[in-house]
C-alpha positions as CSV (number, residue, x, y, z in Angstrom):
1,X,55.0,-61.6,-8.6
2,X,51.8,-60.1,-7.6
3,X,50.3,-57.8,-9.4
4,X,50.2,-53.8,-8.1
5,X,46.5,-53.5,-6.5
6,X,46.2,-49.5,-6.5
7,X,47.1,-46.9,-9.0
8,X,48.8,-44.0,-7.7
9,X,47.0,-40.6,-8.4
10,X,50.4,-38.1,-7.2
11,X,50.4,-35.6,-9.3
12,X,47.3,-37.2,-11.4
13,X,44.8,-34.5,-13.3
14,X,41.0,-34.5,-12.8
15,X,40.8,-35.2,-16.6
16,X,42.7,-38.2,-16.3
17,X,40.8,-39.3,-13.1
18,X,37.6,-39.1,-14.6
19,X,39.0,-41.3,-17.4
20,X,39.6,-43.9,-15.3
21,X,36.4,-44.4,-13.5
22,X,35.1,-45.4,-17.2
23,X,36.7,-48.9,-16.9
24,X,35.4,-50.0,-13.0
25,X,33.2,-49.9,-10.5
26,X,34.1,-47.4,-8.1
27,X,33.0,-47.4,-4.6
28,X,30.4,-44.8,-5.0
29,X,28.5,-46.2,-7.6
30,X,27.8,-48.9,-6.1
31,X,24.8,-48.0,-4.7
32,X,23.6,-47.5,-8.4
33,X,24.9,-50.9,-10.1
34,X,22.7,-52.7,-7.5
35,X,19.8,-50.0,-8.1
36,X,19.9,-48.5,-4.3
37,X,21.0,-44.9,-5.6
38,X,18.5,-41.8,-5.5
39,X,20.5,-40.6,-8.2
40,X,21.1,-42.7,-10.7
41,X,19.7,-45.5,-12.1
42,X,21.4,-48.8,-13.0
43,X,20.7,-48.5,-16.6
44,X,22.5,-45.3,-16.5
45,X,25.5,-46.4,-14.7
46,X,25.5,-48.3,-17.6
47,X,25.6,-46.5,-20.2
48,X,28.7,-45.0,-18.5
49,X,30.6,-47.4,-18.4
50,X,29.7,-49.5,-22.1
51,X,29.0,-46.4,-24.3
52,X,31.2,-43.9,-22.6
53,X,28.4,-41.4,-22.1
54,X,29.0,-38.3,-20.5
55,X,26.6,-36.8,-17.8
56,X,26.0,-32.8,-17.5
57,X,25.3,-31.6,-13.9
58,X,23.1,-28.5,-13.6
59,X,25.2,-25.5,-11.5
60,X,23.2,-26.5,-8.0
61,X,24.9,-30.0,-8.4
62,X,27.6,-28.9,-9.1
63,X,28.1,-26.7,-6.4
64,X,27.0,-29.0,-4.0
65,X,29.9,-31.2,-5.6
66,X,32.4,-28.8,-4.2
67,X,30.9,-27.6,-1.7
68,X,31.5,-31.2,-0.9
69,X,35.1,-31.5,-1.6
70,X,35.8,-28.3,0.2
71,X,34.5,-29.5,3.5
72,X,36.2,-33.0,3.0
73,X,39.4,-31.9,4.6
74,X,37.8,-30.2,7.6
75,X,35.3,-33.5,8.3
76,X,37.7,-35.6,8.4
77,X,40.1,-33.3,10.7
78,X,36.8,-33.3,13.4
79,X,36.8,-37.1,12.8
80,X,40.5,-37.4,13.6
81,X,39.9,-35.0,16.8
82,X,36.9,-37.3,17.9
83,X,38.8,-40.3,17.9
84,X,41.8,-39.3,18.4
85,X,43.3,-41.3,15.8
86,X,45.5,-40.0,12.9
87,X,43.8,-40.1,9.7
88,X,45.8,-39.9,6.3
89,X,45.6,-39.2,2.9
90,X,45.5,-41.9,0.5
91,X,46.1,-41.2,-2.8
92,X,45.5,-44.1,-4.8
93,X,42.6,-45.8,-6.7
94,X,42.5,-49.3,-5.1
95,X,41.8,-52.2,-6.8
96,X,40.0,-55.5,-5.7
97,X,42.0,-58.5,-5.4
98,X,40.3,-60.5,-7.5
99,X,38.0,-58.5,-9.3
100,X,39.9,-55.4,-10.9
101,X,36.8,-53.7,-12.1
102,X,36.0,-53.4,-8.9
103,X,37.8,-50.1,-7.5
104,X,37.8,-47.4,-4.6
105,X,39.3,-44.0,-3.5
106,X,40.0,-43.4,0.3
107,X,38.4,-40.3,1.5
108,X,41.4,-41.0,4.2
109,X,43.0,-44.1,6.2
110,X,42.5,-44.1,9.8
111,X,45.6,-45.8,11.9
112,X,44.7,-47.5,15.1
113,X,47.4,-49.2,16.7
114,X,45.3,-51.8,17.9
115,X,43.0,-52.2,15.2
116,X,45.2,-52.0,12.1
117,X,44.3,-49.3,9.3
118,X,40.2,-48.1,8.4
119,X,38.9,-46.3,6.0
120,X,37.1,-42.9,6.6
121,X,34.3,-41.4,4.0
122,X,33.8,-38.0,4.8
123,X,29.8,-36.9,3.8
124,X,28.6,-33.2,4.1
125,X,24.5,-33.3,4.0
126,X,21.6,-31.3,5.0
127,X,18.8,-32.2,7.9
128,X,16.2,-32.1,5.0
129,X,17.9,-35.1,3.6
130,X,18.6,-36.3,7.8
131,X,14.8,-36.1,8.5
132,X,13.9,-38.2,5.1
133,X,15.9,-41.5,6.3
134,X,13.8,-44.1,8.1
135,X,13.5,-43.9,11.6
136,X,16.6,-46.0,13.3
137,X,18.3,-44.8,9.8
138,X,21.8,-43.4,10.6
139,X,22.9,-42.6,7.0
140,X,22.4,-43.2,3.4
141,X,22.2,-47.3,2.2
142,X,23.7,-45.5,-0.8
143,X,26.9,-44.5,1.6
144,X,26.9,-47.7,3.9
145,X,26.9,-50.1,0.3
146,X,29.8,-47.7,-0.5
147,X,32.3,-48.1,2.7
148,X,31.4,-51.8,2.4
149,X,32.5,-51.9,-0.7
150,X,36.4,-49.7,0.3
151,X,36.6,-52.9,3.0
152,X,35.7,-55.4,0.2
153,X,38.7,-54.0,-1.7
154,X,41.0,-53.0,0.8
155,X,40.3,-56.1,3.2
156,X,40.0,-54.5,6.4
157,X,37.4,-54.5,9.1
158,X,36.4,-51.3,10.0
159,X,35.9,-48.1,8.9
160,X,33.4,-44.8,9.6
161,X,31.4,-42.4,8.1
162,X,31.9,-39.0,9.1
163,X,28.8,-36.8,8.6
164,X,28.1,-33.3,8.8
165,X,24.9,-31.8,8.8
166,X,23.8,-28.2,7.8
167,X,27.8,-27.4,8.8
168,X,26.4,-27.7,12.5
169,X,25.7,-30.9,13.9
170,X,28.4,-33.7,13.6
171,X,28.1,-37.3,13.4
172,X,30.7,-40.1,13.1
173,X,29.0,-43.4,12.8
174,X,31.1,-46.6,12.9
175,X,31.0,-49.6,10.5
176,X,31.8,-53.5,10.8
177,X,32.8,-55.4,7.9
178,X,29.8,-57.5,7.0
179,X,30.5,-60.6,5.0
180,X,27.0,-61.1,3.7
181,X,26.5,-57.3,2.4
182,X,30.0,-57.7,0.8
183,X,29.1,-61.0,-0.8
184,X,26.0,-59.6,-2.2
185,X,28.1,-56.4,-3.4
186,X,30.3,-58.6,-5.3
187,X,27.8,-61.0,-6.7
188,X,26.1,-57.4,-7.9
189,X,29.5,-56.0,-9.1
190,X,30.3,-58.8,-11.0
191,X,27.0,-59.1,-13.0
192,X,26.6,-55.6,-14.3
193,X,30.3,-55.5,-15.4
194,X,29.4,-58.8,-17.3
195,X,26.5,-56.6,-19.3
196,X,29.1,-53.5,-19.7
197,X,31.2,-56.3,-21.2
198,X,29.2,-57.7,-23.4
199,X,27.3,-54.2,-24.3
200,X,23.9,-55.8,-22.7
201,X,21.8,-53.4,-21.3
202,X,20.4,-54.4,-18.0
203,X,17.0,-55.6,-17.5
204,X,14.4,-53.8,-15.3
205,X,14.4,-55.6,-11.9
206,X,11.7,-56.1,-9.8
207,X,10.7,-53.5,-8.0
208,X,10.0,-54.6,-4.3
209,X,13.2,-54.8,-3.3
210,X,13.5,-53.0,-0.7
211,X,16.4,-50.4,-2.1
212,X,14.1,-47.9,-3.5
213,X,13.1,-45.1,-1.6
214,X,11.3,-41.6,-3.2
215,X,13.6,-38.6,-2.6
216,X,10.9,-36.0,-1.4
217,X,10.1,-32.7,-3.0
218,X,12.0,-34.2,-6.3
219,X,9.4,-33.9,-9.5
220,X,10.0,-35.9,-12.8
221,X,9.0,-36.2,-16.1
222,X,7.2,-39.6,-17.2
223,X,8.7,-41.1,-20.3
224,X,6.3,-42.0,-23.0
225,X,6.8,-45.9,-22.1
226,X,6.0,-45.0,-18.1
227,X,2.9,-42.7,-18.9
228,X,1.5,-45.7,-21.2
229,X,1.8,-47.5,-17.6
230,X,0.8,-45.1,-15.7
231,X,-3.0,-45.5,-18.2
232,X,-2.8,-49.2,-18.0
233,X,-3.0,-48.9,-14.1
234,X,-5.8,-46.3,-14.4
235,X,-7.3,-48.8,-16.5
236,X,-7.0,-51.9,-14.6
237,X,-7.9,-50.6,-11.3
238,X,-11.4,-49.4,-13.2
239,X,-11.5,-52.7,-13.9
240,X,-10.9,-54.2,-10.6
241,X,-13.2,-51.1,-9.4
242,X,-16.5,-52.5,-11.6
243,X,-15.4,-56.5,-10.3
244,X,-15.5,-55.0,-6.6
245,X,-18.5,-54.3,-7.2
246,X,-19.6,-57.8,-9.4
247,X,-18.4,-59.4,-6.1
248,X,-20.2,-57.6,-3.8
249,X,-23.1,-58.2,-5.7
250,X,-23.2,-62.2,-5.6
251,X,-22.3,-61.9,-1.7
252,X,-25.1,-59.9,-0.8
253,X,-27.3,-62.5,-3.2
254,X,-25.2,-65.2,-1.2
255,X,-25.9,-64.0,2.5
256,X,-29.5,-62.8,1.5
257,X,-30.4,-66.8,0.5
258,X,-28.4,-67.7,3.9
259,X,-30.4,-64.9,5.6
260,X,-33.6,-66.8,4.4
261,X,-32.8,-69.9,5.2
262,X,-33.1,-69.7,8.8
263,X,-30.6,-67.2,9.1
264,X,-27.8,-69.9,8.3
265,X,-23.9,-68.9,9.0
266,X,-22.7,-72.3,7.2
267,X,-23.0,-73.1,3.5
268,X,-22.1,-76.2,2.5
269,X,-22.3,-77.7,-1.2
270,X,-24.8,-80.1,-2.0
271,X,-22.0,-82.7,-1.6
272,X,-22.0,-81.5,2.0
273,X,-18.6,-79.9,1.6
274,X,-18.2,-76.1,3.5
275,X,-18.1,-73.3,0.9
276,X,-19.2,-70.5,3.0
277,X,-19.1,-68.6,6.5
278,X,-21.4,-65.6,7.6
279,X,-20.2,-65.4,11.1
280,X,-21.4,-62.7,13.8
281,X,-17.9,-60.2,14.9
282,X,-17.9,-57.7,17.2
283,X,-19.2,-55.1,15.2
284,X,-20.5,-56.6,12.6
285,X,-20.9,-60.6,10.7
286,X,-17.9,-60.6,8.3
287,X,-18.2,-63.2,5.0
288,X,-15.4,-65.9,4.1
289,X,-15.2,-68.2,1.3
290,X,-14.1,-71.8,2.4
């Protein structure tokens, strides 16, 4: 017989919610197990899920949190009313197929007779967060990872995010199910819950991946181990600062010995090989090493 995939949360407490979300993945943190999240780091996720530790949220989260949740019945209401589609409460904790660390909760289910069920994920935001995205940028990777993630589980193919900005100005922006992002969600999912399992912290990754964005106006406070960077930078760009200027140096000596011999704008070796160019631009004759 095949096993349950969703855990019913009628007439389940916060408490025992929260509990829960120790031992998986869930849809919204995402974003931070594959280091896309403003707001939390991978390594933090982490020590989440391994050590159990608990995170405090200062009262301006915290009212934003519900805030949130308050406004989560009447975004999802417009959405309903937009498309003209029922939407429905889910009440469960989904589970992946395969990979039961892996788990979601339905903001609501949309019904489309034609389509089969989607999932909705109901966001309340603010235009100063709007007018930071990137321009073609219709919401948060952190919230497109996360719907990707609900169709992963649930299977479907389609879904929407439902945004409201400022309480004003409402947007409902509809999303495919894209094999490749859920592959790569997966692939993600199922490496950091191998370090959770075996209590291996993760390992910095590299850091031009294209994921991280600053959140602007946010100010932080260095670690000791990121200042010490911070001074080693200082210190090597002094030192690519003084071999600038080394380098300029021996090309000035260079073009000056070119310059005398009868204005050259070839230099070749004495094995008669082309080491050098000093050719006349538009504005000016720009230098280049062979």
């Amino acid at each position: 017989m095949r096993k349950k995939n969703y855990i019913s949360t009628v007439g389940m407490s916060d408490a025992e919610w929260l509990a829960l979300r120790q031992y998986s993945i869930g849809a919204s943190e995402v974003a931070a197990a594959m280091e896309a999240c403003k707001y939390k780091s991978r390594f933090m996720l982490w020590e989440e899920k391994a050590l159990g530790v608990k995170r405090d949220f200062n009262e301006s989260a915290l009212h934003r949190m519900d805030m949130g949740n308050r406004l989560e019945d009447v975004i999802c209401k417009l959405a309903s009313d937009r498309l003209g589609l029922p939407v429905f409460e889910d009440n469960k904790i989904r589970i992946h197929p395969e990979h039961e660390f892996m788990t979601c909760n339905l903001d609501r289910r949309i019904y489309d007779p034609t389509r089969g069920p989607g999932a909705l994920e109901a966001k309340s935001t603010s235009k100063y967060v709007v007018d930071s995205w990137e321009p073609g940028q219709d919401m948060e990777l952190s919230w497109f990872l996360q719907i990707q993630d609900q169709l992963a589980i649930t299977g479907w193919k389609w879904g929407y995010v439902a945004i409201l900005i400022d309480g004003r100005d409402f947007r409902l922006i509809p999303v495919q199910r894209d094999e490749k992002v859920i592959k790569n969600i997966t692939l993600a999912c199922v490496r950091f819950w191998s370090l959770v399992r075996n209590g291996t912290p993760p390992q910095e990754r590299d850091l031009d991946i294209p994921y991280m964005r600053p959140n602007p106006g946010i100010s932080v406070i260095a670690s000791s181990e990121t200042e010490a960077r911070v001074i080693e930078i200082a210190k090597l760009n002094s030192k690519i600062k003084s071999l600038e200027a080394e380098k300029e140096a021996l090309k000035k000596k260079i073009q000056l010995f070119m310059n005398d011999q009868n204005k050259g704008d070839h230099l070749y070796s004495a094995s008669g090989e082309l080491i050098a160019t000093w050719k006349l631009g538009k504005k000016n004759r720009s230098f280049r090493l062979c």
